[in-house]
C-alpha positions in Angstrom: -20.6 12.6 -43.5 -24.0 12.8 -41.7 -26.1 15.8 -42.4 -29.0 17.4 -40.1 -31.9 19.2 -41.9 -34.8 20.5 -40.5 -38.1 20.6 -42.2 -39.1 23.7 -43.9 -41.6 26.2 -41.9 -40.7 23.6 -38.7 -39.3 26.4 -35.9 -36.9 24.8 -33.1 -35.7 26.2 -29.9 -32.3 26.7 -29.5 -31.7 24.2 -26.7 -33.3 21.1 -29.4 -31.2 22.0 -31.9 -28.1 21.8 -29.7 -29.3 18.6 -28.0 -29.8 17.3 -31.5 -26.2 18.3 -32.6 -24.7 16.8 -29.1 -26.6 13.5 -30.3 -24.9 13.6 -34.2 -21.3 14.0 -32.4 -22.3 10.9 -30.3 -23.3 9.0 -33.1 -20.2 10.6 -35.5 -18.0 9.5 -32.4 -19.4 5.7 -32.4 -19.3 5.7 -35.7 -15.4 6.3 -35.5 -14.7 3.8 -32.4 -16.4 1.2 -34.4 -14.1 1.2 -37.5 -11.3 1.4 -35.2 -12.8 -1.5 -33.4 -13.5 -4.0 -36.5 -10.1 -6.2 -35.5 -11.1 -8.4 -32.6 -9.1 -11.8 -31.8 -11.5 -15.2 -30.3 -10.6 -17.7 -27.9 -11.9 -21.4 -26.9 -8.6 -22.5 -25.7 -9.4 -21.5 -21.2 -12.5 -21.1 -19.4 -12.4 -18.3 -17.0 -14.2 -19.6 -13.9 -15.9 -16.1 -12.7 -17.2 -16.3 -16.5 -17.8 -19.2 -17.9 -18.6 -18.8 -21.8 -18.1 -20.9 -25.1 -15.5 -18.5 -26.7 -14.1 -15.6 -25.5 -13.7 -11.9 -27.7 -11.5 -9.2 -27.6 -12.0 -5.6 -29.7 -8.9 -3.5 -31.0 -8.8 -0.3 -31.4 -5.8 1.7 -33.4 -4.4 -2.3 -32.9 -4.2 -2.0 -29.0 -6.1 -3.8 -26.7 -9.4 -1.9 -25.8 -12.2 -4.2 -24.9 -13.0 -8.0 -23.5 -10.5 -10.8 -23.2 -6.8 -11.0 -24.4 -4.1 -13.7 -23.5 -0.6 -13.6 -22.8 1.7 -15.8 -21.8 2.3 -19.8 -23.3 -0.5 -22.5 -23.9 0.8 -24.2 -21.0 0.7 -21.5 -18.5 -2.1 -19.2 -19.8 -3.0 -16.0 -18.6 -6.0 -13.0 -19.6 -6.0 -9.9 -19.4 -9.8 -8.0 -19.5 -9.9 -4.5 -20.9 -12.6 -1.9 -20.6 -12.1 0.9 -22.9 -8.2 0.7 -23.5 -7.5 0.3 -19.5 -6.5 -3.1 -18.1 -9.3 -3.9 -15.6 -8.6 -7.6 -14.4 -6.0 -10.5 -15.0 -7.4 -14.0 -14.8 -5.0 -17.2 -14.2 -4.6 -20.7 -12.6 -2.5 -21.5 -10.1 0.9 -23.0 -11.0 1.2 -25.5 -8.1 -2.0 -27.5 -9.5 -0.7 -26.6 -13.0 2.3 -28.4 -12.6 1.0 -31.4 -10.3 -1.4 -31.7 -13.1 -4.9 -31.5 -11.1 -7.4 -33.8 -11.9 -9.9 -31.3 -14.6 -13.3 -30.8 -12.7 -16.9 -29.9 -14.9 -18.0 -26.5 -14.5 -21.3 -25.0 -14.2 -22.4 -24.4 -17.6 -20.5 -27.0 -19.4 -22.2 -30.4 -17.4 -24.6 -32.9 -19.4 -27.8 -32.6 -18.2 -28.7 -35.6 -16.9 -30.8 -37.9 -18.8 -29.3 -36.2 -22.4 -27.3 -37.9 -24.7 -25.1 -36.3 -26.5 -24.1 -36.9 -30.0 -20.0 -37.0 -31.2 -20.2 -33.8 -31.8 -21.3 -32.4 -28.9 -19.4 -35.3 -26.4 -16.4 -33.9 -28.6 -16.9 -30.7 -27.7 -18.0 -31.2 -24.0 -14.4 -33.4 -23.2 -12.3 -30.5 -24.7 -14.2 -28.0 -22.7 -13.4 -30.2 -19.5 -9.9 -30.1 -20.2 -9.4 -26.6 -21.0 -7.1 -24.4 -18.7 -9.6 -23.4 -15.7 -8.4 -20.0 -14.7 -9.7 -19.4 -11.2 -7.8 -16.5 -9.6 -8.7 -12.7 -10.8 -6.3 -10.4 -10.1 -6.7 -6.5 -10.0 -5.5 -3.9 -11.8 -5.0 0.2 -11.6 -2.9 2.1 -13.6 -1.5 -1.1 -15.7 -0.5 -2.4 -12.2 -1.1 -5.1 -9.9 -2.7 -3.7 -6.7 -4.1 -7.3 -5.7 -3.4 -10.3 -6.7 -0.7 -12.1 -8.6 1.9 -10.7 -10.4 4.0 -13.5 -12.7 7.7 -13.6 -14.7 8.4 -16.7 -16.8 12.0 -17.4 -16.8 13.6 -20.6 -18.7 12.8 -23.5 -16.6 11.0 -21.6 -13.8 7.9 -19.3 -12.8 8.0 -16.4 -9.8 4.2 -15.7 -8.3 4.8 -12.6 -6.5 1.3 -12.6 -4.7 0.6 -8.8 -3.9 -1.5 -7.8 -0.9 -3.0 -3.9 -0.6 -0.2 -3.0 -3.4 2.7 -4.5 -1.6 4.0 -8.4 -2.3 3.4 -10.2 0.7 4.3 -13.7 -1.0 6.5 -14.8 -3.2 6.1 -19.1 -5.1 9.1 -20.6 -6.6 8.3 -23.0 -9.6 11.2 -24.7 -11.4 10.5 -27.0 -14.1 13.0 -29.7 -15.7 13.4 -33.1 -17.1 11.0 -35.5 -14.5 12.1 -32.8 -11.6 9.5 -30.0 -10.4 10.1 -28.0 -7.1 7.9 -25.6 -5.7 9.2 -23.1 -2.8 7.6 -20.5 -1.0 8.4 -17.2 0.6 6.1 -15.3 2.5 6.0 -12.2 4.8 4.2 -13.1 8.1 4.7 -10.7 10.8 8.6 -9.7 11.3 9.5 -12.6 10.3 10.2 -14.2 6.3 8.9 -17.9 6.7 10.6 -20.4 3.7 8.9 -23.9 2.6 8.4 -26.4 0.1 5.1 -27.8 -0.7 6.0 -30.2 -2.5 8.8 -31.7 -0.2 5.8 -31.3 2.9 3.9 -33.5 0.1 6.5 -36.1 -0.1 6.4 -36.6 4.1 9.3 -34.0 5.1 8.3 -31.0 6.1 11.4 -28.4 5.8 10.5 -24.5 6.9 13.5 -21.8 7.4 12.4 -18.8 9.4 14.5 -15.5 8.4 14.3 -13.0 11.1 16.0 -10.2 12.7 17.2 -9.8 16.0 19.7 -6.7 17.0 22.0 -6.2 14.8 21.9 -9.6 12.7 19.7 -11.4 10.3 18.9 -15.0 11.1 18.1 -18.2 9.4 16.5 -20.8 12.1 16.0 -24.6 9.9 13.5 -27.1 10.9 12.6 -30.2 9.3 9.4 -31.8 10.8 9.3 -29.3 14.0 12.7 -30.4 15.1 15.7 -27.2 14.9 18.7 -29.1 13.0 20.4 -25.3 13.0 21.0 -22.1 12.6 22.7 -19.3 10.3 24.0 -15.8 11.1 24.4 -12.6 8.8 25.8 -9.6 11.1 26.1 -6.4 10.3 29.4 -4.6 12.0 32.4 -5.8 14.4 30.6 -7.1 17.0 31.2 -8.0 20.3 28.2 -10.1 21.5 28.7 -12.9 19.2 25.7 -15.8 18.7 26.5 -18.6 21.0 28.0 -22.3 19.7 28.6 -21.3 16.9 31.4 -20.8 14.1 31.7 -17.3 12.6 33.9 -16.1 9.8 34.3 -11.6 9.8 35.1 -9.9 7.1 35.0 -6.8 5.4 33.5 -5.6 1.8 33.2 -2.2 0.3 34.6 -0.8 3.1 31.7 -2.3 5.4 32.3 -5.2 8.2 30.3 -8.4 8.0 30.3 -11.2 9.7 28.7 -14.9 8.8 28.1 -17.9 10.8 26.1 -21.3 11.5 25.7 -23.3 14.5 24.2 -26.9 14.3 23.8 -29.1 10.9 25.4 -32.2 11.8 22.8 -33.3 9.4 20.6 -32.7 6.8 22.9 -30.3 5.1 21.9 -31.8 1.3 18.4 -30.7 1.2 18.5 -27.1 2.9 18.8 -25.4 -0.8 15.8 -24.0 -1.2 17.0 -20.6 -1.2 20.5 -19.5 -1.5 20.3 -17.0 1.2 24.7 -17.3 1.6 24.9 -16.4 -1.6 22.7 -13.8 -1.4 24.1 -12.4 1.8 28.0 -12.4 0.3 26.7 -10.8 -3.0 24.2 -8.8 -1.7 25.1 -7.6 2.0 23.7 -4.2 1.4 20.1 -5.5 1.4 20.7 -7.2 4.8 21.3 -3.6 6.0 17.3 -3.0 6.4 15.9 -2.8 9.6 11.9 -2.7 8.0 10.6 -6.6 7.3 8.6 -5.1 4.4 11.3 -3.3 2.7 13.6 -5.9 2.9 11.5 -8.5 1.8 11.0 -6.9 -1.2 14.9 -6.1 -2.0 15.4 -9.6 -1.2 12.7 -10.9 -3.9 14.3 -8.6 -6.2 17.7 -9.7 -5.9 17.1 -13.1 -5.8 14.9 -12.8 -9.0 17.9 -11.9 -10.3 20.7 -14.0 -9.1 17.8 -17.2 -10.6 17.7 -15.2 -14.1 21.2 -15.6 -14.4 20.7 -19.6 -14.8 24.1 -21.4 -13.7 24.8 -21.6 -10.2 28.0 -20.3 -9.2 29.8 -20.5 -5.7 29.6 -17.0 -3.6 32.0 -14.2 -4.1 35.0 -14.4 -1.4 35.2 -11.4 1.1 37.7 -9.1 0.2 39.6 -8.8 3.3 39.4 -11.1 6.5 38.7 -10.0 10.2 38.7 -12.9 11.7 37.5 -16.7 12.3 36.1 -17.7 15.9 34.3 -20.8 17.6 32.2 -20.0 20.2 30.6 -21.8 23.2 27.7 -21.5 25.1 27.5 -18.0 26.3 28.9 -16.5 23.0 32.5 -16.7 24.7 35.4 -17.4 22.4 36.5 -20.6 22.5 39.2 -21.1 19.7 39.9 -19.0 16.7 41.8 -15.4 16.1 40.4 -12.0 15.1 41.1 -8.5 14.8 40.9 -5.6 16.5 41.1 -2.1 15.6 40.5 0.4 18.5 41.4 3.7 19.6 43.9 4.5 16.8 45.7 0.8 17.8 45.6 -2.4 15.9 46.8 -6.1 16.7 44.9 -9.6 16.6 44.4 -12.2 19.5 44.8 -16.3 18.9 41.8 -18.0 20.8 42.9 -21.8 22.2 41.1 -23.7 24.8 38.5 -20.4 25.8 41.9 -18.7 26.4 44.1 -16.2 24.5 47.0 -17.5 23.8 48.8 -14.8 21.4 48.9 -11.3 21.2 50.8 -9.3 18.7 50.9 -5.9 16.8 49.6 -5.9 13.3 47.6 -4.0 11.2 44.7 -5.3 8.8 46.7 -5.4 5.7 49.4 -7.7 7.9 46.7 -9.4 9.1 45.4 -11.0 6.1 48.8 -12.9 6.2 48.4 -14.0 9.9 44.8 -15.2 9.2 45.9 -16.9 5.9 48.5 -18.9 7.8 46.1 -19.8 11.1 43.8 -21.1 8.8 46.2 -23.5 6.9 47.6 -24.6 9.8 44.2 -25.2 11.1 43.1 -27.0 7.8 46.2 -29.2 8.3 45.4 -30.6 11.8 
């Protein structure tokens, strides 16, 4: 308890002796922070490269992070928060890629031998494990305990996301996946209307493989191209469609009482190392997303979903389609060339067989029949 006296026979004005008492609360209120502040936690083990100190301190207060540095995340992917009276200001971290390629440490400014000093053991000690520490070279902003620009991360056994976000919206998204003498990096990012797909560390080994995702009318695309040259081409539709993608072989179906159709043209080679992204999979368990019609808002649904289709950990094959429309073969005009589908219209059902770019059987049948038909065309198909 601090008390105020004034000198006998001393007279003050009104306004000093309430300036006076706004300075005791001050002082009563520092007072108070500071024995809420007497935990602090100390680091040597990163050197944040905006900031480049010996140790770095961060204060408590009622046990919750308040002011200075604090870490989160594993030794071998470290990452800071800084605090500024209780509110996260900036996050501070390295980028995986060189993480994982293990980037040749560099000295930073502060921690170099002067030239023409020798160091004793003690201090060469001290300087090599300094050189070596995490550098953490990419600040991140917060507001409101979010992200608004920067890097957002989830840790996931095996694996790291990087969901790099852009004026509050995730404009990229990096795929690390650890294992036994194996590490894969993939990227996903938003340029334009268009979702382009990589791998730097395949374009590092000499093969350069990008996938473009796009829409165009009512489908979603997948274009594949391994050192600039197309080797094909996959199709997610939306609805019963008529105009159907040319050369191509499409399978429609329906699922929750919505019509899809799927399809590829091309890939007579290079199928085995088009698995950077499962984007089948995620069309048959997740055709809703591919519903959108805005880039942005897909993107993101996308990166959600997939997130969680990874988290999952074993791979498993796609769900089938619940009830079958159709399989056709297309030629160059996106005319039918073999195949059977179909058709429901104006209250009246039956399906066409497709042989030669010519039908050669029509018959009455509605879609619960059908699934028969199809199941039949498709075995005899299989058998040939």
């Amino acid at each position: 308890m601090i008390a105020v006296k004034f000198p006998l026979g001393y007279k003050t004005k009104s306004s000093v002796r309430v300036t006076l008492l706004l300075i005791c609360c001050i002082v009563l209120s520092n007072l108070v922070n500071s024995q809420n502040m007497d935990d602090f936690i100390e680091y040597d083990s990163f050197i944040i490269v905006e900031k480049p100190q010996k140790t770095y301190k961060g204060f408590y207060n009622n046990g919750k992070p308040y002011n200075g540095y604090f870490s989160k995340g594993n030794s071998e992917f470290p990452r800071v928060d800084y605090y500024e009276n209780g509110e996260a200001k900036f996050q501070y971290s390295l980028d995986v890629y060189q993480m994982a390629l293990g980037a040749e440490a560099t000295e930073k400014e502060g921690f170099q031998e002067e030239e023409g000093e020798v160091m004793n053991e003690e201090q060469y000690e001290a300087y090599t494990k300094d050189l070596y520490k995490p550098k953490l070279n990419i600040k991140s902003v917060y507001k409101n305990d979010k992200i608004i620009d920067g890097y957002e991360y989830e840790e996931v056994p095996s694996g790291i996301f990087s969901k790099k976000v852009v004026n509050q919206k995730i404009a990229e998204l990096y795929i690390d996946v650890f294992a036994m003498h194996y590490y894969q990096r993939t990227s996903m990012i938003q340029q334009g209307d268009s979702i382009i797909i990589g791998s730097p560390t395949l374009a590092a080994a000499g093969e350069k493989l990008e996938i473009q995702l796009f829409r165009e009318n009512n489908s979603w695309i997948t274009s594949y191209n391994i050192n600039g040259e197309n080797i094909g081409s996959k199709y997610y539709i939306k609805g019963n469609v008529d105009n159907l993608p040319a050369n191509s072989t499409i399978f429609i179906y329906d699922q929750n009482d919505q019509t899809y159709g799927y399809g590829t043209t091309g890939f007579r080679e290079h199928s085995g190392k088009l698995d950077l992204v499962d984007i089948q999979k995620m069309y048959f368990e997740n055709p809703e997303i591919f519903s959108h019609k805005d880039i942005h808002s897909f993107f993101n649904d996308f990166m959600v979903a997939l997130i969680n289709e990874m988290q999952k950990g074993e791979k498993q094959r796609p769900k089938d389609p619940e009830v079958f429309r159709g399989y056709v073969v297309t030629g160059d005009k996106g005319k039918v060339i073999e195949g059977i589908r179909f058709f429901a219209k104006e209250g009246k059902t039956n399906y066409i067989e497709y042989k030669e770019a010519s039908e050669v059987k029509k018959a009455k049948v509605d879609l619960s029949g059908f699934q028969k038909v199809f199941k039949e065309y498709m075995n005899r198909k299989y058998e040939n």
